[in-house]
N, CA, C and O of each residue as an XYZ file, in Angstrom:
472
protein
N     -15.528     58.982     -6.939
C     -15.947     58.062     -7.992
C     -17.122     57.216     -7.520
O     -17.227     56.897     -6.336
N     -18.034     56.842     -8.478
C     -19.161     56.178     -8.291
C     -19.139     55.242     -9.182
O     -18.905     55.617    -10.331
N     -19.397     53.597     -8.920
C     -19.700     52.556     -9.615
C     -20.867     52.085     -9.786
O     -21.342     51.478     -8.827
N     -21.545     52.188    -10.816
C     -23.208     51.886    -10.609
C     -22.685     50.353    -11.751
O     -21.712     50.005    -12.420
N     -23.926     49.894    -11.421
C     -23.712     48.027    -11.899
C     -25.635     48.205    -11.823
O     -26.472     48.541    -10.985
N     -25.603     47.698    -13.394
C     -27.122     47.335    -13.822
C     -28.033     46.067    -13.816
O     -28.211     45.601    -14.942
N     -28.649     45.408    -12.790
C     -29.043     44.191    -13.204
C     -30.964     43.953    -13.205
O     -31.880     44.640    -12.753
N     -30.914     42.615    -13.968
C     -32.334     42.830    -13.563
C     -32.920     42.480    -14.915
O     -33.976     41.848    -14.872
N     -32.268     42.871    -16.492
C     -32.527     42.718    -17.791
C     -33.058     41.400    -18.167
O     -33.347     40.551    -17.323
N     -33.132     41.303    -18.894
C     -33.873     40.077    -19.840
C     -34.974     39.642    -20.720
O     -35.503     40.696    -21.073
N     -35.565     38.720    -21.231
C     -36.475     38.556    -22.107
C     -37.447     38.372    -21.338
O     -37.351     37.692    -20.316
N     -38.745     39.071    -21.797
C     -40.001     39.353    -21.457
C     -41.065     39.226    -22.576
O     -40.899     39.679    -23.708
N     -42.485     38.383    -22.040
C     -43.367     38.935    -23.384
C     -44.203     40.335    -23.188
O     -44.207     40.920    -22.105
N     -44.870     40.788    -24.274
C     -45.285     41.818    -24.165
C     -46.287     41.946    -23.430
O     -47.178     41.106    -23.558
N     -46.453     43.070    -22.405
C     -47.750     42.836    -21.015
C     -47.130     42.463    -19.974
O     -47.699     42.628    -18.894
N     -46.084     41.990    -20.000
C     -45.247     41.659    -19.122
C     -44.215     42.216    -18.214
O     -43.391     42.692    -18.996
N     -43.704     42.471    -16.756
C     -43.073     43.012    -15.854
C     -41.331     42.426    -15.885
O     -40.812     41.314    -15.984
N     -40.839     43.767    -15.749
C     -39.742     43.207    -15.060
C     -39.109     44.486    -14.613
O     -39.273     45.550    -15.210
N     -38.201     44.307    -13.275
C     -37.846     45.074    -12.518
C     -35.996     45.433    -12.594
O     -35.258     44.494    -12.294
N     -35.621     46.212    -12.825
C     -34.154     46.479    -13.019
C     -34.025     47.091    -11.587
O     -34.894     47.400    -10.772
N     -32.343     47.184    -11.529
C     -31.557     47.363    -10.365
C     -30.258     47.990    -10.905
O     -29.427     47.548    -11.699
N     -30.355     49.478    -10.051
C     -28.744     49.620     -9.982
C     -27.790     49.840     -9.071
O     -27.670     50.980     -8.623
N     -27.154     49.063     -8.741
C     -26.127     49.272     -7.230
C     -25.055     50.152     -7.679
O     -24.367     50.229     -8.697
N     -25.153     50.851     -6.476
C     -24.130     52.026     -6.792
C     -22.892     51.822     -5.486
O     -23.223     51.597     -4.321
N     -21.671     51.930     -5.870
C     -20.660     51.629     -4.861
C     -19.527     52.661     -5.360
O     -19.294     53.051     -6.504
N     -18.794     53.032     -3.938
C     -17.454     54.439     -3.717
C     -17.905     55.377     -3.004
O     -17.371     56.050     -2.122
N     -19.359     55.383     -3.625
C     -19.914     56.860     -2.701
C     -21.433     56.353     -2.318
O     -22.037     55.465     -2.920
N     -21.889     57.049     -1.272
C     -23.332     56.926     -1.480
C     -24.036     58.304     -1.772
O     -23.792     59.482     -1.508
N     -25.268     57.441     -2.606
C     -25.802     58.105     -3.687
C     -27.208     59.156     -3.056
O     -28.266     59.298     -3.670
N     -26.917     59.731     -1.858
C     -28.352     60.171     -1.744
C     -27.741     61.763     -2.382
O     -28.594     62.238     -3.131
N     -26.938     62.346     -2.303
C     -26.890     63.612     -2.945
C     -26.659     63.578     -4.462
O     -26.375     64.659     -4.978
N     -26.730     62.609     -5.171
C     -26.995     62.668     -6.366
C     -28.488     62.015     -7.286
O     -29.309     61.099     -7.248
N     -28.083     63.303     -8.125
C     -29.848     62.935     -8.945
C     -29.532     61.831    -10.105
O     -28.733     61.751    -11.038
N     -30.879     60.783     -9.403
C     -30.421     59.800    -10.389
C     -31.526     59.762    -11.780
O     -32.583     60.391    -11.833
N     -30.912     58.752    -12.985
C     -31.817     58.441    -14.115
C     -31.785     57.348    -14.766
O     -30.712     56.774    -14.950
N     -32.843     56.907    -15.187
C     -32.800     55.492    -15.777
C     -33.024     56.417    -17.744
O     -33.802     57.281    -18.149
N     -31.621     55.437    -18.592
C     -31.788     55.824    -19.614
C     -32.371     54.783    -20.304
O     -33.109     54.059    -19.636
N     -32.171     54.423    -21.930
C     -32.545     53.517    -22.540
C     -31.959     53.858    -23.913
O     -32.002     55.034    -24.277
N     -31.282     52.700    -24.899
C     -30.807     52.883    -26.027
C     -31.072     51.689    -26.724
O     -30.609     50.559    -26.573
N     -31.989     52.190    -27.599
C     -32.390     50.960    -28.716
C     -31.357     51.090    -30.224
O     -30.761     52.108    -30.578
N     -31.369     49.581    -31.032
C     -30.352     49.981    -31.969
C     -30.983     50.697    -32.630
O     -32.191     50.807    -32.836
N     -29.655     51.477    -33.160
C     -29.714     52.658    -34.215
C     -30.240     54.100    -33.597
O     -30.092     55.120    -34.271
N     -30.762     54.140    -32.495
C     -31.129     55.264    -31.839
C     -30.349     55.922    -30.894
O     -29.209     55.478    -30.756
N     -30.693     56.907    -30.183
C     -29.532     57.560    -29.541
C     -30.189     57.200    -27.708
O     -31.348     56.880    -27.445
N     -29.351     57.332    -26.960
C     -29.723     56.979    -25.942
C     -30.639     58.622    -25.181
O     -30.286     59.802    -25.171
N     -32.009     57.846    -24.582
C     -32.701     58.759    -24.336
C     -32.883     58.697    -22.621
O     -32.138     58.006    -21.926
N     -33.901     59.460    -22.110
C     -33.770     59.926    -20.751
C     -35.220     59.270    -20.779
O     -36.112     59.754    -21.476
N     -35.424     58.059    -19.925
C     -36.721     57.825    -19.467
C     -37.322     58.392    -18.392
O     -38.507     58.722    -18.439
N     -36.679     58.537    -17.472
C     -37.235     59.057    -16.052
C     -36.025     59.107    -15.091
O     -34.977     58.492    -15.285
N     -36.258     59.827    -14.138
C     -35.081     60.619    -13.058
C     -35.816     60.726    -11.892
O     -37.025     60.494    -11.899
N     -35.092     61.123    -10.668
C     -35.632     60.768     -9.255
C     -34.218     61.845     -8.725
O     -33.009     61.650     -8.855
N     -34.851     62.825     -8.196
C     -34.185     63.281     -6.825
C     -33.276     62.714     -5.792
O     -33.200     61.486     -5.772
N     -32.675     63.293     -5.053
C     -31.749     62.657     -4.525
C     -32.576     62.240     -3.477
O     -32.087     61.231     -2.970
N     -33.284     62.471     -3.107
C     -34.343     62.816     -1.719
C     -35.012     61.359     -2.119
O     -35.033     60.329     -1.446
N     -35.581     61.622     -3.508
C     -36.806     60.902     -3.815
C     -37.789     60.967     -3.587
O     -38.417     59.908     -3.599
N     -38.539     62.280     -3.231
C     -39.597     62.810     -3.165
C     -40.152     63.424     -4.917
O     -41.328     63.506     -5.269
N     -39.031     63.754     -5.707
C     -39.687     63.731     -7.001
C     -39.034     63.024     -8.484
O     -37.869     63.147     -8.860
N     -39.830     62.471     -8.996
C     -39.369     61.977     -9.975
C     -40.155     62.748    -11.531
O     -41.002     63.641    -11.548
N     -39.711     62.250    -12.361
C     -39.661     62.617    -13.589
C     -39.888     61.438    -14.308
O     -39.277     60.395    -14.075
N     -40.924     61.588    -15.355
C     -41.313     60.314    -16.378
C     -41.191     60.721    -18.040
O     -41.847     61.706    -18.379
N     -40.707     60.299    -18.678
C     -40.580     60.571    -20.134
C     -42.368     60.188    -20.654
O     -43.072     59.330    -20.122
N     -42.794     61.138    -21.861
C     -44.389     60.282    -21.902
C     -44.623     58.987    -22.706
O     -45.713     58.885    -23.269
N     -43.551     57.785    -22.849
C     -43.722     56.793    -23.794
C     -43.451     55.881    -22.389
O     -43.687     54.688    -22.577
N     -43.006     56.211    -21.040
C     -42.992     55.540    -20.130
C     -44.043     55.871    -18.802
O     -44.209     55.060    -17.891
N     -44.642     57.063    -18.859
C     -45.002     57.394    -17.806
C     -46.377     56.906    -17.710
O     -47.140     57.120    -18.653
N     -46.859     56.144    -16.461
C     -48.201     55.236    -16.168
C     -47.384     53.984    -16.431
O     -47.950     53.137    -15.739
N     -46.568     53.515    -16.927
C     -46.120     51.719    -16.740
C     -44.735     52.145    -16.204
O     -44.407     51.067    -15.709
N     -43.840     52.857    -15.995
C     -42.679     52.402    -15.439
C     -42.920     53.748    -14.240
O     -43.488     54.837    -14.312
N     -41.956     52.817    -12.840
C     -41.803     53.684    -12.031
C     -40.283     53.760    -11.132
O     -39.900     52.709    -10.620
N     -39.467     54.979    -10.965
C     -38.806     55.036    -10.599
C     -38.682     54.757     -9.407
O     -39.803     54.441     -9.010
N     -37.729     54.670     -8.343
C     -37.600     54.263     -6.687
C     -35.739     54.119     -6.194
O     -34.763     53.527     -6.655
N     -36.002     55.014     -5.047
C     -34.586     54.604     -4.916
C     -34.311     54.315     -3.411
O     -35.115     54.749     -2.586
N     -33.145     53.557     -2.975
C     -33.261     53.329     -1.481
C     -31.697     53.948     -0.937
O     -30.731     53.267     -0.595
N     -31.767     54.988     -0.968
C     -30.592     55.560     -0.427
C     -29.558     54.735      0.748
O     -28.335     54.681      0.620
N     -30.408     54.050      2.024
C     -29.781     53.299      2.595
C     -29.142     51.895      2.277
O     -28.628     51.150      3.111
N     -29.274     51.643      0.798
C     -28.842     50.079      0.094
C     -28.056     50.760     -0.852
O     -27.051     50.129     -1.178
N     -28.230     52.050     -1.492
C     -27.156     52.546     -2.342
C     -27.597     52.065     -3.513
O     -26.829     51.962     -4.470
N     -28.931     51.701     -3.586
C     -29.438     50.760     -4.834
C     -30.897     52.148     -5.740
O     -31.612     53.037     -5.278
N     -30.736     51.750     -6.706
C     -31.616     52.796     -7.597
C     -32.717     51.605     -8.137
O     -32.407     50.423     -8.280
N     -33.774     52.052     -8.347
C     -34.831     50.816     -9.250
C     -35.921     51.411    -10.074
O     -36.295     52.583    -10.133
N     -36.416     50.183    -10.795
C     -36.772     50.713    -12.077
C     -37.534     49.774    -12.874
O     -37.229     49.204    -13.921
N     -39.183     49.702    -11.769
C     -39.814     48.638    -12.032
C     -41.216     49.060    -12.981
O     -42.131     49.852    -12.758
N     -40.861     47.935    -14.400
C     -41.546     48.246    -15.849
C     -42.803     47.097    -15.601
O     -42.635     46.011    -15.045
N     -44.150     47.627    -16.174
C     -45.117     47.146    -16.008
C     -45.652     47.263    -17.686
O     -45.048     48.034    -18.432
N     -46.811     46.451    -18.203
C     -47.597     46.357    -19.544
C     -46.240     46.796    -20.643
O     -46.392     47.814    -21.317
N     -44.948     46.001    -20.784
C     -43.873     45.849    -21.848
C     -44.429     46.078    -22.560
O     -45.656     46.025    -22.484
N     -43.678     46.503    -23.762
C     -44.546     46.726    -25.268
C     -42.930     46.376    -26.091
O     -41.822     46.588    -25.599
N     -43.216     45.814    -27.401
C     -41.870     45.732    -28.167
C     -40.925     46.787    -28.707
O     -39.943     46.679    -29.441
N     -41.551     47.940    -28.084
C     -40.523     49.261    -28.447
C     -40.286     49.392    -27.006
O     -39.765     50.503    -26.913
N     -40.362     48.936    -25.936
C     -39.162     48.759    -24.879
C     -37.908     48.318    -24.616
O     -37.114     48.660    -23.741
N     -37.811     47.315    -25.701
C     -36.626     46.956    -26.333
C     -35.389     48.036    -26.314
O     -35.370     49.093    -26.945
N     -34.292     47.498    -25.389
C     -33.525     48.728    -25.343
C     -32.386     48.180    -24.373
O     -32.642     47.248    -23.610
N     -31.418     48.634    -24.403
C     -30.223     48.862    -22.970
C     -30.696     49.562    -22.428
O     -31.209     50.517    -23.011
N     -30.765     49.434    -20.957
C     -31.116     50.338    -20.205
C     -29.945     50.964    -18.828
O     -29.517     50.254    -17.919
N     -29.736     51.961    -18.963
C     -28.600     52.078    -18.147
C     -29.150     53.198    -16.702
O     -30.304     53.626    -16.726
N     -28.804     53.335    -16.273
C     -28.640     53.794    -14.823
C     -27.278     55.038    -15.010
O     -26.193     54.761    -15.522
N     -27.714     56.608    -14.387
C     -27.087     57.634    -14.893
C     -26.756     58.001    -13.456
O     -27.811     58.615    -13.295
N     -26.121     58.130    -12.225
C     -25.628     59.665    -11.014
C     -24.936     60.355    -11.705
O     -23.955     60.148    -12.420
N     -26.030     61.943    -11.207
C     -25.412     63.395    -11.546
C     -25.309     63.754    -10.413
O     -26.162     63.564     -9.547
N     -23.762     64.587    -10.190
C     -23.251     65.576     -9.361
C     -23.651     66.219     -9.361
O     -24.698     66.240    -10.008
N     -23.146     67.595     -8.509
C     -23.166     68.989     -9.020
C     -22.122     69.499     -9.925
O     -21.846     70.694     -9.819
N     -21.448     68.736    -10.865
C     -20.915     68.895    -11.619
C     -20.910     67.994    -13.074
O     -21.322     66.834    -13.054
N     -20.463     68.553    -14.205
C     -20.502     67.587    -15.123
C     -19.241     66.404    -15.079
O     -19.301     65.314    -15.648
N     -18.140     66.889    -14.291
C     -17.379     65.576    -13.784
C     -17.951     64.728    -13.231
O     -17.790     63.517    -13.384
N     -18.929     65.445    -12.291
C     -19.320     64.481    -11.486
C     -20.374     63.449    -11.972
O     -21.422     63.358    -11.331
N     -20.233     62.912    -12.718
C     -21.664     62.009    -13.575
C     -20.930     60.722    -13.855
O     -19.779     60.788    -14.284
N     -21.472     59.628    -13.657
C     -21.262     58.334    -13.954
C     -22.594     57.663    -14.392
O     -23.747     58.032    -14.166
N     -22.054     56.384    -15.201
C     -22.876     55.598    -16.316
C     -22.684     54.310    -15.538
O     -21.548     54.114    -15.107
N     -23.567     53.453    -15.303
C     -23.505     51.933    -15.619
C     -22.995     51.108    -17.368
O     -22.777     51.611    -18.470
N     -22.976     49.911    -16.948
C     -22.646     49.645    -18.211
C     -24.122     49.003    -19.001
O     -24.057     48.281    -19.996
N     -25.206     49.351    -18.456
C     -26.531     48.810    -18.873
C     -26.522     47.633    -18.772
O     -25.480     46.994    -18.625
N     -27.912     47.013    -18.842
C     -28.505     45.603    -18.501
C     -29.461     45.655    -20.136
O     -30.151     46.623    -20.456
N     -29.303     44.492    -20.934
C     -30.429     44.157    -22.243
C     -31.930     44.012    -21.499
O     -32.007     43.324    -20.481
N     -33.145     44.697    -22.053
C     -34.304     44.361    -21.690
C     -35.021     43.893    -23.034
O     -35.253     44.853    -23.769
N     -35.496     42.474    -23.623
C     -36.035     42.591    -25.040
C     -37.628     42.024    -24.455
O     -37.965     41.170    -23.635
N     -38.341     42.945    -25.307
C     -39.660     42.697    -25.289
C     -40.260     41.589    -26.630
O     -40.208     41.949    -27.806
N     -40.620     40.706    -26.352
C     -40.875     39.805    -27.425
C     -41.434     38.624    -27.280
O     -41.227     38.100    -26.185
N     -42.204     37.919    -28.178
C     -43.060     36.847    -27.980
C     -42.304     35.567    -28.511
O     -42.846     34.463    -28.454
């Protein structure tokens, strides 16, 4: 079992940075591939970007890729997920995903609120 815990959320204006965090605790996380999701209301929760277990490669969705960047520190057990030039359709929960090699093997955070707004 893996416990990931999301922090880091909050109100931002637009143009504006902020950096999320997910601590992961039970296991450590370097053999699993991680992902930062995002769920705005009324929408379905989508896949922004993902990172290797290694962390030599990541993956960017194209409504995030050039302002957000993935990072992970295997020796802190911590995943990150630092957003640059906000825009008000960033607006979203953002949760933190470890995949196994199995579909048991997958755990969710309970997300952190990020609202973009003036």
């Amino acid at each position: 079992q893996v416990q990931l815990v999301e922090s880091g959320g909050g109100l931002v204006q637009p143009g504006g940075s902020l950096n999320l965090s997910c601590a992961a605790s039970g296991r450590n996380i370097a053999t699993y591939h991680m992902g930062w999701f995002r769920q705005a209301p009324g929408k379905e929760r989508d896949l922004i970007g993902d990172i290797t277990g290694s962390g030599q490669s990541t993956y960017y969705a194209d409504s995030v890729r050039g302002r957000f960047t993935i990072s992970r520190d295997n020796t802190k057990n911590i995943l990150y997920l630092q957003m640059t030039s906000l825009k008000p359709e960033d607006t979203a929960i953002y949760y933190c995903r470890a995949a196994g090699s199995s579909a048991e093997d997958s755990y969710w955070g309970q997300g952190t609120q990020v609202t973009v707004s003036s």
